[in-house]
Every structure is written in structure tokens, then in C-alpha cells.
C-alpha positions as a printed NumPy array, in Angstrom:
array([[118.141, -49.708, 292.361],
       [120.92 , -50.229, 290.188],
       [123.808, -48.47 , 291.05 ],
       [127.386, -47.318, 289.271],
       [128.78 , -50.88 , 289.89 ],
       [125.936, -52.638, 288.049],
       [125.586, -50.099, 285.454],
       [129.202, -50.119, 284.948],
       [128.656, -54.377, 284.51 ],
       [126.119, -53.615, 281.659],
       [128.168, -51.758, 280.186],
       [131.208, -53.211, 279.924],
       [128.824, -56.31 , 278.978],
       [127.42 , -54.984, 275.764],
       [129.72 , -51.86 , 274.508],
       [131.988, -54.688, 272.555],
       [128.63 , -56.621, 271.32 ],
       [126.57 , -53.384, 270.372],
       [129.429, -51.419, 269.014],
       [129.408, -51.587, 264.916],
       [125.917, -52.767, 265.059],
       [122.665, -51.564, 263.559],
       [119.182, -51.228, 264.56 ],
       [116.771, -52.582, 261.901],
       [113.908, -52.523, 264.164],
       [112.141, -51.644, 267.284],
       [108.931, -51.328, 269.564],
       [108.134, -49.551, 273.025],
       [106.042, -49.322, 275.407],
       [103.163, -46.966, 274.956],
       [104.158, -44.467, 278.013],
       [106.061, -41.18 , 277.013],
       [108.936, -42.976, 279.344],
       [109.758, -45.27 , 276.869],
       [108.369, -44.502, 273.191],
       [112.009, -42.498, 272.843],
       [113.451, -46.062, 272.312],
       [111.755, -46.098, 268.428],
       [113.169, -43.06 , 267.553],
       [116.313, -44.82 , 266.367],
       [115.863, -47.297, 263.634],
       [118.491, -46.846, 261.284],
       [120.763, -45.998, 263.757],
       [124.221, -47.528, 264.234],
       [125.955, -47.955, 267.549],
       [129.024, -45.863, 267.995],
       [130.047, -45.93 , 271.47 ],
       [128.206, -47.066, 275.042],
       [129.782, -45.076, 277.913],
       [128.567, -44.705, 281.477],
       [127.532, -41.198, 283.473],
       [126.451, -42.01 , 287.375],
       [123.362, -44.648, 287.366],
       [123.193, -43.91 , 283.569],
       [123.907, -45.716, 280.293],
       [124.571, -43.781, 276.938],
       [124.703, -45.025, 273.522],
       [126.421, -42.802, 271.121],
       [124.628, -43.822, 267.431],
       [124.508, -42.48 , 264.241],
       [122.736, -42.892, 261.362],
       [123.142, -45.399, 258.704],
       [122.678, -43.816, 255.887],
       [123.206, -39.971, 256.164],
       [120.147, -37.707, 254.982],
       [119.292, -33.89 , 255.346],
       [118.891, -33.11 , 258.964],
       [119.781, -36.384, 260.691],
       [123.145, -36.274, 262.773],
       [124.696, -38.512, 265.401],
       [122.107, -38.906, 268.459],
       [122.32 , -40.166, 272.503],
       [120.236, -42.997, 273.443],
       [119.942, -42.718, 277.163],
       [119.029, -44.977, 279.464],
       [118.49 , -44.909, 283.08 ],
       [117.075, -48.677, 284.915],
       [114.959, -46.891, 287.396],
       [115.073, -49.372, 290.392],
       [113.959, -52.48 , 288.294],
       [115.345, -52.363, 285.147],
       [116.928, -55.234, 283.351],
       [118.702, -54.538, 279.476],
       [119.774, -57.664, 278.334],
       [121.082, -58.97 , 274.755],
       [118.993, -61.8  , 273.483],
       [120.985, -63.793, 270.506],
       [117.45 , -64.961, 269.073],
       [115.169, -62.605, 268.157],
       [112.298, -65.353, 267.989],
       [113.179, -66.363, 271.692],
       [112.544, -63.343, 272.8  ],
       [108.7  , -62.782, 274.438],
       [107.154, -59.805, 272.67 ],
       [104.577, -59.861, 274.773],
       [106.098, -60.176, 278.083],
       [104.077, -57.642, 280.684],
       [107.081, -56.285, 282.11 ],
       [108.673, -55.683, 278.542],
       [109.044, -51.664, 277.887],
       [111.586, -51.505, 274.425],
       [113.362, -54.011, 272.117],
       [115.852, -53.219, 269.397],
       [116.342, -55.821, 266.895],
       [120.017, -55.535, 265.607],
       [121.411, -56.585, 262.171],
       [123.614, -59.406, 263.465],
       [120.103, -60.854, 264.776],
       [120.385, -59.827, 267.772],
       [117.603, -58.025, 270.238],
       [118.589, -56.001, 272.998],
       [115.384, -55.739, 275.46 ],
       [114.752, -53.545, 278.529],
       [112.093, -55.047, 280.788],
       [111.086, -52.692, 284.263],
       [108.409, -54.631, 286.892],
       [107.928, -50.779, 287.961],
       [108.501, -48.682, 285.177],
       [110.496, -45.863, 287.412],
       [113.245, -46.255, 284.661],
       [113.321, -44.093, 281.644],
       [114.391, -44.041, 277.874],
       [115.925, -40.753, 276.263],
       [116.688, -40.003, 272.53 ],
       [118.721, -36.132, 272.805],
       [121.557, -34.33 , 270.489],
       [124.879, -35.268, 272.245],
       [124.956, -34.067, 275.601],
       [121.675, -32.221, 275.556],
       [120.501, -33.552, 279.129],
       [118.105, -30.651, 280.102],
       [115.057, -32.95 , 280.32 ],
       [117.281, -35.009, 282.551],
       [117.882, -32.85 , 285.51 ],
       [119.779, -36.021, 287.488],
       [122.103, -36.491, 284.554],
       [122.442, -32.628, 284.127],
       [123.139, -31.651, 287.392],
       [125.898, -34.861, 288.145],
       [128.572, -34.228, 290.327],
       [131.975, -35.654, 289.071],
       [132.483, -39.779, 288.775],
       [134.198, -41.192, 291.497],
       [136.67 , -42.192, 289.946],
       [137.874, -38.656, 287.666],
       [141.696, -38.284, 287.934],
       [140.747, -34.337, 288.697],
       [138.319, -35.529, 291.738],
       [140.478, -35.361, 294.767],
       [139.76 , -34.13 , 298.26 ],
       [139.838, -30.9  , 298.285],
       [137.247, -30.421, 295.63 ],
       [135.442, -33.693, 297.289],
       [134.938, -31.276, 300.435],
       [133.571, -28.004, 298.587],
       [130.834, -30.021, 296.775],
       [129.438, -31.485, 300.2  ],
       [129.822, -28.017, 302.092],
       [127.37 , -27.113, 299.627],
       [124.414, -28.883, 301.657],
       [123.431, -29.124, 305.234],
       [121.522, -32.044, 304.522],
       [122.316, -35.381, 306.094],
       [125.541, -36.859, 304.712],
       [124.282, -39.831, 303.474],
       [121.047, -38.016, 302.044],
       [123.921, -35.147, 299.887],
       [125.547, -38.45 , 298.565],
       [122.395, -39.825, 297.13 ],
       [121.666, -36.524, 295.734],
       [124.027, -37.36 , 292.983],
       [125.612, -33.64 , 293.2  ],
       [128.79 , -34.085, 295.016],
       [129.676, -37.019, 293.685],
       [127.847, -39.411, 291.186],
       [126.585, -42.956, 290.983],
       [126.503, -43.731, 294.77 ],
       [122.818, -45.087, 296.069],
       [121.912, -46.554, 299.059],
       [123.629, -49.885, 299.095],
       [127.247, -47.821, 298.389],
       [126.334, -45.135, 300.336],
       [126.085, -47.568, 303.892],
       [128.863, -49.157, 302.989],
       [131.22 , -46.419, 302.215],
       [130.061, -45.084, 305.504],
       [130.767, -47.91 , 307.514],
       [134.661, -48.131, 305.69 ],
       [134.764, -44.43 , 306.632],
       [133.777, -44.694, 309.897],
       [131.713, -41.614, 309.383],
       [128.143, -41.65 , 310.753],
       [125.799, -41.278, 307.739],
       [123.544, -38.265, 309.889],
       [125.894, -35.751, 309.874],
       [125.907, -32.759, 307.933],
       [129.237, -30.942, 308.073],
       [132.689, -32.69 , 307.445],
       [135.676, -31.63 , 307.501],
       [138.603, -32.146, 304.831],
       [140.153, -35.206, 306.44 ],
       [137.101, -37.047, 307.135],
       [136.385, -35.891, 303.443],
       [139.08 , -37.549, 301.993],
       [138.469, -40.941, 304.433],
       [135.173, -40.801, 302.334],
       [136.225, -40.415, 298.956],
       [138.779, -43.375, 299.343],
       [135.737, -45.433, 300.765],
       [133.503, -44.554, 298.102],
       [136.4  , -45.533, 295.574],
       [137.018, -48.971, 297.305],
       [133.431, -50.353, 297.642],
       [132.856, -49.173, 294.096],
       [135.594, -50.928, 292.719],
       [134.852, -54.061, 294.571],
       [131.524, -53.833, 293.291],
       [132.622, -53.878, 289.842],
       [135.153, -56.647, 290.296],
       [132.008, -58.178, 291.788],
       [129.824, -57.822, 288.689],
       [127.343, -56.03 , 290.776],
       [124.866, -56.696, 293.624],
       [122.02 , -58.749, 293.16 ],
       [119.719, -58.601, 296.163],
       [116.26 , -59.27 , 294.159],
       [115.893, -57.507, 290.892],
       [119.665, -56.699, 289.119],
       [120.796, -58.689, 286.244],
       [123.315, -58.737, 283.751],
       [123.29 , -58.35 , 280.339],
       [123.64 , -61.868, 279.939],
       [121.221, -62.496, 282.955],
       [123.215, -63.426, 285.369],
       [123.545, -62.597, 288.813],
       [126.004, -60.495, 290.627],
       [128.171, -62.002, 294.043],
       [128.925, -58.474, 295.681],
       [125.908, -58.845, 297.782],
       [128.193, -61.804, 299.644],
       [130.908, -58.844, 300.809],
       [128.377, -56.164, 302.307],
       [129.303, -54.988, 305.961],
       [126.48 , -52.88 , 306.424],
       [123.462, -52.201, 304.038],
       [120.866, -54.756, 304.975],
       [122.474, -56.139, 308.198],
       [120.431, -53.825, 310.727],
       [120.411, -55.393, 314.18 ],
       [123.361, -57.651, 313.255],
       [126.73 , -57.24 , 314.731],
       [129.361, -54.8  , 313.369],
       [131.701, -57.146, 311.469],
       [134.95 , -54.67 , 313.21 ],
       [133.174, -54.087, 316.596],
       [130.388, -56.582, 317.279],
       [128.315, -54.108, 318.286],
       [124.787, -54.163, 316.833],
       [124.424, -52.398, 314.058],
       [121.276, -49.664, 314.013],
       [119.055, -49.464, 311.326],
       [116.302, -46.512, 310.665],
       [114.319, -44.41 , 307.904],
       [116.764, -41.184, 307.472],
       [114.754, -39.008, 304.486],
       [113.037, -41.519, 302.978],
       [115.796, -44.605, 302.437],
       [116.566, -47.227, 305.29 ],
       [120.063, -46.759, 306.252],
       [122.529, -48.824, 308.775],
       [124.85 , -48.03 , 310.626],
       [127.013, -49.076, 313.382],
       [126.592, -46.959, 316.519],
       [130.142, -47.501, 318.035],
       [132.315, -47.181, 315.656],
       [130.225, -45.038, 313.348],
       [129.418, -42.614, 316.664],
       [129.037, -38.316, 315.576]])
């Protein structure tokens, strides 16, 4: 699943490209998930900013008229999504199987999502009317918030008892950290990922890890282990810098001990059992 490092790739892919432009044209997927997408002809893109694991595209419309107003496009990728900004409309396959939305733009343009699974999901709301989005409602602060800083990092995971790693990928304490961030924040940490209490200096070990294997992500352009792309679609090189996720029964790259790998609520997680001990 995508996480804030590829999202944040997208993002910083098409805001310059989208920004300015309008949509003259578009088509969805029949499923409630996606028919939001055609709710915006007309519109003109404002702004694309980032929240967690989600995209949103401030527009407005071109022309005003009685009861229209500035609108959020929202998009989240689900665990297969792919947008991506086509410069030929005619090149693009309409009838692709995995295709869910296109918007055809007025520069010529089409910006496509495709999802193999269809877990992702395609919002029209007012601005920041995220009700029907309880993920996006609920977020905790982004990693990287000048007012996020220990302290506060260690009252929003006393609120759980779940399993550390399990309270990260809730999205509450902090937001935009999945599995692949989540092991390898761990592992920079040193913090085993079952725990559920931690105290403030462990707390702020965390938060610095979290910050650092984000960022590398980013400078990265993402990690593409099967189905992440670009918007360009190209492929992300982060996935050459992991320690951890994916390298069960390997050896620890700072103890050469082997790491452990196992099912901890639902998502395979690794660990190294020396240097990541409770």
C-alpha cells in the first residue's frame, strides 16, 4: 500500500502540472467508490496538498453559478492504486480493466487512476468535510508538523494498549506510517514493534525514526516492491535501503542476528530479536 513517501512523490509530481488546469471531461467506474470522480467537470485545479496516505485537490469552478463553490477531490490509492498524467488523451486505454476514473484536462492532458483491487477510493466533499472518511477524519498529526514533538508524540500512543506497531498503523497518533515505515522505524528505534506502553524517551527515539525513514523515502521517490508508480510511471529506488520490512530470516544489517518475522494483527511484521529485544 502506498504510503506518505509515495503519496508525497505523486504529489509533488502533479501539483505544478494540474495546478491552473481545467477538467473538460471525465468517466468512472460504475462502483459508488469511484463515480465521485465525475462530479467535477468544470472544475479548475486550485491546489493538490497531501493528508497521511491521502491526496487532495482543492478545485473550483470555472464559471461561477448559483450554488456551486470551491470543492475537495479526494483521493486515497487503496493498496494498488496508480494516478498517473497521460500527455495524450488518445493514448490513453479507455477500456483498460483495471481503469476506475479519467479526467481529461484542457491542456490535453488525462489524468487516470487505475486500482487491480479497487480497495482505493474517490471523494468529492465541501472543504474539509471528511465525515464519510473516518481515516482522514480521525488523522493524528503529520510527521513532520513543527507543533509535533515528543511530548505530545507520547500522549497520543498512551492512548492505546494495542501493539505498538498495530497504534502506528492506526493512523491516530501519528499519520501516514504503514507497514513498510512502520518496520523500519522500529528497527532505527530499536524498539520492539509488540509492545504496548512506551515511555517518553523511547517516544522521542521513535518520532526521530519515523521522521528519518520518511524523509529518505521521499528523497527516494518512494518504494516500489510490486504495484507503486509514479505519476510519470516510474519506479521508486527506496526499496534498495530497507533494513527490515521484507528481510525476515535474514541477518540484522547492525547485529547479524536473524531477523524474526510473524503475523502481529493482521500485517507481517520483522523484526530483529537482539537488538529489537522488550
Amino acid at each position: 500500500m502506498p504510503e506518505l513517501p509515495e503519496v508525497e512523490t505523486i504529489r509533488r509530481d502533479l501539483a505544478p502540472r494540474l495546478q491552473g488546469r481545467t477538467i473538460r471531461q471525465s468517466d468512472a467506474h460504475w462502483s459508488a467508490k469511484f463515480t465521485p470522480a465525475t462530479a467535477i467537470d468544470h472544475y479548475r485545479f486550485v491546489d493538490l496538498t497531501r493528508r497521511g496516505k491521502f491526496l487532495i485537490a482543492s478545485v473550483e469552478p470555472e464559471l461561477a453559478r448559483s450554488g456551486d463553490g470551491p470543492m475537495e477531490l479526494v483521493v486515497h490509492l487503496g493498496m494498488t492504486g496508480r494516478l498517473q498524467l497521460h500527455s495524450d488523451h488518445a493514448g490513453v486505454d479507455l477500456d483498460h480493466p483495471h481503469l476506475r476514473a479519467w479526467w481529461l484536462l484542457d491542456d490535453g492532458h488525462t489524468l487516470t487512476f487505475h486500482d487491480i483491487r479497487r480497495f482505493g477510493r474517490i471523494h468529492v466533499v465541501p472543504p474539509g468535510q471528511y465525515q464519510a472518511m473516518p481515516t482522514l477524519h480521525h488523522l493524528g498529526p503529520e510527521p513532520f508538523d513543527p507543533n509535533l514533538d515528543s511530548r505530545l508524540f507520547h500522549r497520543l500512543l498512551s492512548r492505546s494498549r494495542r501493539h505498538l506497531k498495530t497504534n502506528l498503523l492506526s493512523q491516530r497518533p501519528i499519520a501516514g506510517v504503514g507497514n513498510i515505515y512502520a518496520d523500519e522505524a522500529l528497527w532505527m528505534a530499536k524498539i520492539n514493534p509488540k509492545i504496548r506502553r512506551l515511555g517518553l524517551e523511547r517516544s522521542e527515539r521513535l518520532l526521530v525514526a519515523i521522521q528519518e525513514v520518511l524523509a529518505l523515502g521521499i528523497d527516494n521517490r518512494g518504494t516500489t516492491l510490486r504495484d507503486y508508480r509514479t505519476a510519470d510511471g516510474g519506479t521508486g529506488s527506496n526499496q534498495f535501503t530497507l533494513t527490515t520490512y521484507g528481510r525476515g530470516g535474514q541477518v540484522c544489517l547492525r547485529c547479524n542476528y536473524l531477523l524474526d518475522s510473524v503475523v502481529l494483527d493482521g500485517r507481517t511484521t520483522t523484526w530483529c530479536p537482539s537488538c529489537q529485544a522488550r
